[in-house]
PyMOL commands that place a pseudoatom at each C-alpha (Angstrom):
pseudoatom trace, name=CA, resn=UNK, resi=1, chain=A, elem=C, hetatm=0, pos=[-37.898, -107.304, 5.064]
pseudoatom trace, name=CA, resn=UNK, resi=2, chain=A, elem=C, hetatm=0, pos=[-37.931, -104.855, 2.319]
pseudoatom trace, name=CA, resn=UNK, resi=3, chain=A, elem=C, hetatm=0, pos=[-37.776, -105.914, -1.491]
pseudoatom trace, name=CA, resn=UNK, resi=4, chain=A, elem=C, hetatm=0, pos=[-34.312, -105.326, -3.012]
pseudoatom trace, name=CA, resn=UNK, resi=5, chain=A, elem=C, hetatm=0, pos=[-34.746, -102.927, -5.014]
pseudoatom trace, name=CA, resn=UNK, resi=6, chain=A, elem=C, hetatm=0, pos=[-31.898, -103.084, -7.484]
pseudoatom trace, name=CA, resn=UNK, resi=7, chain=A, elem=C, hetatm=0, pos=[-31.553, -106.783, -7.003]
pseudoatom trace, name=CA, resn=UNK, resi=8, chain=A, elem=C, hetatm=0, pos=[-35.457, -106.805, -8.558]
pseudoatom trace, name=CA, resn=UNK, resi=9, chain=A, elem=C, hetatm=0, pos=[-34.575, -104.259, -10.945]
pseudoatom trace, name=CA, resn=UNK, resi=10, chain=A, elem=C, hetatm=0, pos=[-31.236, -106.012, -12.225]
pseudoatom trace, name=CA, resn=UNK, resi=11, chain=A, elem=C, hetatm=0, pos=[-31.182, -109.372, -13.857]
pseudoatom trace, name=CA, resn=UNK, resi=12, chain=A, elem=C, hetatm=0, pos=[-27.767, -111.108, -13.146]
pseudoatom trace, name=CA, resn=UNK, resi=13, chain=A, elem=C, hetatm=0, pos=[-27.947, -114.016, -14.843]
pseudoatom trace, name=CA, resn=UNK, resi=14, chain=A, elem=C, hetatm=0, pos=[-27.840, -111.611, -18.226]
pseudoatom trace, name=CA, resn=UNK, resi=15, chain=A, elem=C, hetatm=0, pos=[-25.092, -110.149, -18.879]
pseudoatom trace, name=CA, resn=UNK, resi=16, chain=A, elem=C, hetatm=0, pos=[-24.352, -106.458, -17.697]
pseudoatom trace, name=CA, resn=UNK, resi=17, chain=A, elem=C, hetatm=0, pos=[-23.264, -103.914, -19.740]
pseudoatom trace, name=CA, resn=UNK, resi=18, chain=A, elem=C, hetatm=0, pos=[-22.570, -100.363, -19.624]
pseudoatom trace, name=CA, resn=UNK, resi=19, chain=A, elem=C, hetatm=0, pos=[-20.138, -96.998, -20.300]
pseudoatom trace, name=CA, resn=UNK, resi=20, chain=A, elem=C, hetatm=0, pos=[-18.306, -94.558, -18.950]
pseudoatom trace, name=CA, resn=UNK, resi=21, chain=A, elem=C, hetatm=0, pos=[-16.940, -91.149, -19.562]
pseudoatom trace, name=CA, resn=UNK, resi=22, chain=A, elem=C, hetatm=0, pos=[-13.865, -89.118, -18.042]
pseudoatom trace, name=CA, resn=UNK, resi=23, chain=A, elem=C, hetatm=0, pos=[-14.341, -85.356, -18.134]
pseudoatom trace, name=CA, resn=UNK, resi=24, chain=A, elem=C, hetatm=0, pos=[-10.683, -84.146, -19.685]
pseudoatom trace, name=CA, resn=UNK, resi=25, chain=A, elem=C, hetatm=0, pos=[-9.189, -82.931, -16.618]
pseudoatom trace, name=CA, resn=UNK, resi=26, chain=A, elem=C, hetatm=0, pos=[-9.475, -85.883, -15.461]
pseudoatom trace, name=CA, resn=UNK, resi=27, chain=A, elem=C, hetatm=0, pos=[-8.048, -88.229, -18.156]
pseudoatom trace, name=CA, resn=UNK, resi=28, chain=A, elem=C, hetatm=0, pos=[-4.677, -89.777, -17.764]
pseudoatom trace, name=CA, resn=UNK, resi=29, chain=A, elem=C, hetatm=0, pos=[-5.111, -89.874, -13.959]
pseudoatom trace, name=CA, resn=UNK, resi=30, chain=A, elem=C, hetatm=0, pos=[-6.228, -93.588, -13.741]
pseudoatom trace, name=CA, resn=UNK, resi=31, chain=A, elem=C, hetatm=0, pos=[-10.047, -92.762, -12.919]
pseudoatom trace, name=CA, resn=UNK, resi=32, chain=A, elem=C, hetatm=0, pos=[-11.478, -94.530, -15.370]
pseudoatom trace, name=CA, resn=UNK, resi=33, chain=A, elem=C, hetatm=0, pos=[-9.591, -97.970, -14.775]
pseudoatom trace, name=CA, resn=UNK, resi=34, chain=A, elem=C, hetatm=0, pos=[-9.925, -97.594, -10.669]
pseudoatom trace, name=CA, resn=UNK, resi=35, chain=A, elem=C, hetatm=0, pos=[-13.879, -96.987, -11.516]
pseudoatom trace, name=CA, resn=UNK, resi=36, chain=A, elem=C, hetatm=0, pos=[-14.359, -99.275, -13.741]
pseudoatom trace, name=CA, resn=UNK, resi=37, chain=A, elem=C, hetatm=0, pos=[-12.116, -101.994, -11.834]
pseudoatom trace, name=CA, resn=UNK, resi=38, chain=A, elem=C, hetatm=0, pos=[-14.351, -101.295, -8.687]
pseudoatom trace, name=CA, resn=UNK, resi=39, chain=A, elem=C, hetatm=0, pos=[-17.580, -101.502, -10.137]
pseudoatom trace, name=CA, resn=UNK, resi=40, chain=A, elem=C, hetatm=0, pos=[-16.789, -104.652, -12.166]
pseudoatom trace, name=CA, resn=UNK, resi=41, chain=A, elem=C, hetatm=0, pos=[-15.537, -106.134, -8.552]
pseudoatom trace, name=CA, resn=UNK, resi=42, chain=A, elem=C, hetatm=0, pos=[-19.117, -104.901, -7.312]
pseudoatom trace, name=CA, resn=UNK, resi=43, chain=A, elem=C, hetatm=0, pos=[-21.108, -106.334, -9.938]
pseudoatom trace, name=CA, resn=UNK, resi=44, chain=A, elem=C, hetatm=0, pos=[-19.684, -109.850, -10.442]
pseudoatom trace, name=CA, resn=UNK, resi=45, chain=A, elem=C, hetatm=0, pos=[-19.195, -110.336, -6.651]
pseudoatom trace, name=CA, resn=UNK, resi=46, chain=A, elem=C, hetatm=0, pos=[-21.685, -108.202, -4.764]
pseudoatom trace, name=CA, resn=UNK, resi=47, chain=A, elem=C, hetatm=0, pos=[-24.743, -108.510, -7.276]
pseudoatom trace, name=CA, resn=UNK, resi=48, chain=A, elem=C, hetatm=0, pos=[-23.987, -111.652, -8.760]
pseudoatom trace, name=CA, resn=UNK, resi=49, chain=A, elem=C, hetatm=0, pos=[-24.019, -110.521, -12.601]
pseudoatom trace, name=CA, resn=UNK, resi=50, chain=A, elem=C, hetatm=0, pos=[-22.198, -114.062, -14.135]
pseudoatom trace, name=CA, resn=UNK, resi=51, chain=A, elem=C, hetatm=0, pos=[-20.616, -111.721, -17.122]
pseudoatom trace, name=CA, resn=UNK, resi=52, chain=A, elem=C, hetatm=0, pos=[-19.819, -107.948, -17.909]
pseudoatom trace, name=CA, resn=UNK, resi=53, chain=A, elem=C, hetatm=0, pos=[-19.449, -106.715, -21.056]
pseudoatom trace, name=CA, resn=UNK, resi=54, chain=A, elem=C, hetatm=0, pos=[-17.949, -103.495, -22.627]
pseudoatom trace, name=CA, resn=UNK, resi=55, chain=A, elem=C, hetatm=0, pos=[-18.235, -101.704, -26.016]
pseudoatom trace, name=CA, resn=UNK, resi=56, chain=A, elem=C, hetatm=0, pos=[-16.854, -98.641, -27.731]
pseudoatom trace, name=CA, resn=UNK, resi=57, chain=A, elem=C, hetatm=0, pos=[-15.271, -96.873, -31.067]
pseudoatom trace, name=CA, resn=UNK, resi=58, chain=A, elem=C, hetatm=0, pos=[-12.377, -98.665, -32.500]
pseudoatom trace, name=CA, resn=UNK, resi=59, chain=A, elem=C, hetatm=0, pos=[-10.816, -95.596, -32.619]
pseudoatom trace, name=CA, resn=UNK, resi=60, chain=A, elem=C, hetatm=0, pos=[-10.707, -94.777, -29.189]
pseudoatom trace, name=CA, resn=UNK, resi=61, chain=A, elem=C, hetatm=0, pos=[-7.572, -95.768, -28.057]
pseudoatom trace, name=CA, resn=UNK, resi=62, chain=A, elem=C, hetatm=0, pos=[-7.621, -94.899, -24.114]
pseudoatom trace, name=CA, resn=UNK, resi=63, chain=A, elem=C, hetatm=0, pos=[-10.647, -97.198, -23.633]
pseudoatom trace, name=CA, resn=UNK, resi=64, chain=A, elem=C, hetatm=0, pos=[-8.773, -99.925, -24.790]
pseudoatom trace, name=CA, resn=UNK, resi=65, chain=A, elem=C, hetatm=0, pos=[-6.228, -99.474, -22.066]
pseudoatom trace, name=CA, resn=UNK, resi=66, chain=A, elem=C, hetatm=0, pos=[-8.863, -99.204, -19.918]
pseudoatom trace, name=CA, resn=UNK, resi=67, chain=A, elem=C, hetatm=0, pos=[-10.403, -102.604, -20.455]
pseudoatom trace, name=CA, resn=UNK, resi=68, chain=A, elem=C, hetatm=0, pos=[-7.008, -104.174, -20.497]
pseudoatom trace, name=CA, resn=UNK, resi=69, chain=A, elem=C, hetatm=0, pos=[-5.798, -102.448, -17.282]
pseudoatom trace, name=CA, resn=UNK, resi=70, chain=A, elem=C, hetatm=0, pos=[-9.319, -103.787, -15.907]
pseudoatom trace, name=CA, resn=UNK, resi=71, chain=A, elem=C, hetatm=0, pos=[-9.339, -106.990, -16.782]
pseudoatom trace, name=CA, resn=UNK, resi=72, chain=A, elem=C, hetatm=0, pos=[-11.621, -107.373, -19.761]
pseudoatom trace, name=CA, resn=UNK, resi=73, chain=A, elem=C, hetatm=0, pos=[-10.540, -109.940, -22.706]
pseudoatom trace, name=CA, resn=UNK, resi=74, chain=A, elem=C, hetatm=0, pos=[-10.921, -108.384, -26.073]
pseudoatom trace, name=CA, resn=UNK, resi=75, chain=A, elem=C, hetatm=0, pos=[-13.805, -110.741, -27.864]
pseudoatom trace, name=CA, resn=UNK, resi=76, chain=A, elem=C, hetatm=0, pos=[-13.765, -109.027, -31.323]
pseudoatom trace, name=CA, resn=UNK, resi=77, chain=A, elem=C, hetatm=0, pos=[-15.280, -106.259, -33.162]
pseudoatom trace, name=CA, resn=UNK, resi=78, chain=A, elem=C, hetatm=0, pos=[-19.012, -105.014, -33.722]
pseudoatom trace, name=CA, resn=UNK, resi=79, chain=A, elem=C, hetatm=0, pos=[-18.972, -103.469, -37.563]
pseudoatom trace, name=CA, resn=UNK, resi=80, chain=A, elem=C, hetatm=0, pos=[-21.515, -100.802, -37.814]
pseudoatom trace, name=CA, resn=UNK, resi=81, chain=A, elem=C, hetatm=0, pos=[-22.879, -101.381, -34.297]
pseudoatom trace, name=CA, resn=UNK, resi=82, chain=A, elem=C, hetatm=0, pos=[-22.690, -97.709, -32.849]
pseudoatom trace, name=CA, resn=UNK, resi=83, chain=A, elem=C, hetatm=0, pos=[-24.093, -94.119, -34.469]
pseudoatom trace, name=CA, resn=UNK, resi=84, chain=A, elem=C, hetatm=0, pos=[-21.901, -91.338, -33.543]
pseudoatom trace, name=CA, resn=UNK, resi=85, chain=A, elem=C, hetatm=0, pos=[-22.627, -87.813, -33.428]
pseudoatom trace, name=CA, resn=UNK, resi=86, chain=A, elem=C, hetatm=0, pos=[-20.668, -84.954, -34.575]
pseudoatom trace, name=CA, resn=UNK, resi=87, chain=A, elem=C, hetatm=0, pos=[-18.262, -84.818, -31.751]
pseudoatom trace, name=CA, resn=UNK, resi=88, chain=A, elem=C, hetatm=0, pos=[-17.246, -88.416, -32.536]
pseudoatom trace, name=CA, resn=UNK, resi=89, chain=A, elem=C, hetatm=0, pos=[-18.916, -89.785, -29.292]
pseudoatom trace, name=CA, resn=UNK, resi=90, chain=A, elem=C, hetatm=0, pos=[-21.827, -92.457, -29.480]
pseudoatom trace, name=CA, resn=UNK, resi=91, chain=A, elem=C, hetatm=0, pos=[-25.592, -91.394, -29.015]
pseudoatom trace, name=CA, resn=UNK, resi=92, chain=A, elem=C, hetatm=0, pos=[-28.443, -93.768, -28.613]
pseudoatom trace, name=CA, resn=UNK, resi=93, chain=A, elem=C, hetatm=0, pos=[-30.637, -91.460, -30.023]
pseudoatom trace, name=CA, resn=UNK, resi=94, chain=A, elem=C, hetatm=0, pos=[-31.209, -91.381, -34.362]
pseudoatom trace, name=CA, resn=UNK, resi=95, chain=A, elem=C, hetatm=0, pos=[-29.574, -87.883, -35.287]
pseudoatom trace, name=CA, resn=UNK, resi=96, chain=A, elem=C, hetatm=0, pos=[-30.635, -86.710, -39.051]
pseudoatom trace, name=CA, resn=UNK, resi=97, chain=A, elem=C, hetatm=0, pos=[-27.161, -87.592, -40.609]
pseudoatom trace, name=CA, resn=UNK, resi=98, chain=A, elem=C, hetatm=0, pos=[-26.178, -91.161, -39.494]
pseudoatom trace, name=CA, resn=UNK, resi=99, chain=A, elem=C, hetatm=0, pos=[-22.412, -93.128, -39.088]
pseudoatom trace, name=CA, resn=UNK, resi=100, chain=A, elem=C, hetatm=0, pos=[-22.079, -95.681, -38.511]
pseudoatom trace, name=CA, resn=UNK, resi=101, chain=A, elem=C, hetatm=0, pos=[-18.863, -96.437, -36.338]
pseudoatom trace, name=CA, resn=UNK, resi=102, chain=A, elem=C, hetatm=0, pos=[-17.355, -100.061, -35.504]
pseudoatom trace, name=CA, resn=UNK, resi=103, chain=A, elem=C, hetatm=0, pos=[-16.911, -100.847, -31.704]
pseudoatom trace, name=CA, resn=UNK, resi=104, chain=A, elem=C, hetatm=0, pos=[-14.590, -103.412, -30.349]
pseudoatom trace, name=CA, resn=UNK, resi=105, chain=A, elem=C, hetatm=0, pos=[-16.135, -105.830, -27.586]
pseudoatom trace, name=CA, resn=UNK, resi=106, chain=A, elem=C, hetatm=0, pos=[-14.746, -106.916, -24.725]
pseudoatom trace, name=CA, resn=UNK, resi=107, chain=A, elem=C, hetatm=0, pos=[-15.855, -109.100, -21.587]
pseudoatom trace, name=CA, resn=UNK, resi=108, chain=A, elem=C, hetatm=0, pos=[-15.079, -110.368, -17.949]
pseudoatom trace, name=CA, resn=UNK, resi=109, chain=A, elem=C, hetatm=0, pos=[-16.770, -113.021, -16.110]
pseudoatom trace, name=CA, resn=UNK, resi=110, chain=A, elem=C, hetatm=0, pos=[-16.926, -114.476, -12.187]
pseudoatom trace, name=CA, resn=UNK, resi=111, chain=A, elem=C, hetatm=0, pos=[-13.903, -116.691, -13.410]
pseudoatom trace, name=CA, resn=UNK, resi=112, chain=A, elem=C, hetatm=0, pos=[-11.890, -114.226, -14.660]
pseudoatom trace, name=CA, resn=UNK, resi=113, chain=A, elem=C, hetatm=0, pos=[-12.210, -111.293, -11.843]
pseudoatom trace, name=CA, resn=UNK, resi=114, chain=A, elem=C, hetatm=0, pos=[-8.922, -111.404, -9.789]
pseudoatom trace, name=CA, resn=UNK, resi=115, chain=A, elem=C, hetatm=0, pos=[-9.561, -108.504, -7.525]
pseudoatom trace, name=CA, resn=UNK, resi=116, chain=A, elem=C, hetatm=0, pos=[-12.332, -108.342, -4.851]
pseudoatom trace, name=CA, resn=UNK, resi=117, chain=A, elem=C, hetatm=0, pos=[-14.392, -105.909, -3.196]
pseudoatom trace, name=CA, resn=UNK, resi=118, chain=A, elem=C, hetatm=0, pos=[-12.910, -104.004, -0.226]
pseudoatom trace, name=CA, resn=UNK, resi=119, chain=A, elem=C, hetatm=0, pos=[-9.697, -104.910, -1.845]
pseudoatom trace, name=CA, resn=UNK, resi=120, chain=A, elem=C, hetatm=0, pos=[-7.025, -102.667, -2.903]
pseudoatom trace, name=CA, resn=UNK, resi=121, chain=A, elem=C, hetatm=0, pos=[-6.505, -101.795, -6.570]
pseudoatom trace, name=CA, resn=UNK, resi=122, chain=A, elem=C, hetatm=0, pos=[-3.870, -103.838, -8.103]
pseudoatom trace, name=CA, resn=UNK, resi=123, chain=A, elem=C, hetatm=0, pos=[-2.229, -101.119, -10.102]
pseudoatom trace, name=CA, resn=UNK, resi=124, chain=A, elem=C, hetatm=0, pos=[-2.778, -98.164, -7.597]
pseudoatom trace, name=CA, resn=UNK, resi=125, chain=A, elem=C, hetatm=0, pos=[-3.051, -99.562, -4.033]
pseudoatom trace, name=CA, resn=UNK, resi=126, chain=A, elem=C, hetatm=0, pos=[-6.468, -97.336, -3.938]
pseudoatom trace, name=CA, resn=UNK, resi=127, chain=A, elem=C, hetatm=0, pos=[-9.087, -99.822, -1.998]
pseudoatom trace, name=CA, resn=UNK, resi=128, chain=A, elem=C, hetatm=0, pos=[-11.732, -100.845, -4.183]
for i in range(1, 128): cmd.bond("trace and resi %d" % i, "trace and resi %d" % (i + 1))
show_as sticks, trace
zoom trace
């Protein structure tokens, strides 16, 4: 049998974390709440990551209501956890000039998940 490759590569008993981006046509359209609802279904139930966790700028709004429409409990707020560039979007690179932004932190565990894989979305019918 052949070595799972992202099951060796992934560690589930950490927690997962990542991000997401809409491209503007795009926003407002429920993409980033179906995504992120499907691959937090994935993760939890498919991989068997025991917690999720999800960061950005306090001062974007629309990824709030993403987490929330998702699932995700609000845990509390990073203070000076993310640099962010010009554009006002977060880099993981050093740029010259540095600011510091906060970034509210949410989470979603096993427990918590109320929507399964091969289900349909709970807010837009769309399977999962």
């Amino acid at each position: 049998m052949p070595p799972n490759l992202l099951g060796d590569f992934l560690q589930p008993a950490l927690p997962g974390s990542g991000g997401l981006g809409v491209l503007p046509a795009a926003r407002g359209a429920g993409v980033a709440s179906h995504g992120l609802r499907a691959l937090t279904a994935w993760a939890l139930n498919e991989i068997g990551f025991h917690r999720l966790e999800l960061d950005h700028p306090t001062h974007n709004h629309a990824s709030c209501r993403v987490a929330t429409k998702s699932g995700y409990l609000l845990e509390g707020t990073k203070r000076s956890a993310a640099v962010m560039t010009t554009a006002g979007t977060t880099c993981t690179c050093m740029p010259a000039s540095v600011e510091w932004a906060d970034e509210c932190f949410w989470l979603i565990d096993a427990e918590r998940l109320t929507f399964k894989p091969g289900s349909h979305d709970p807010f837009d019918g769309r399977p999962l």
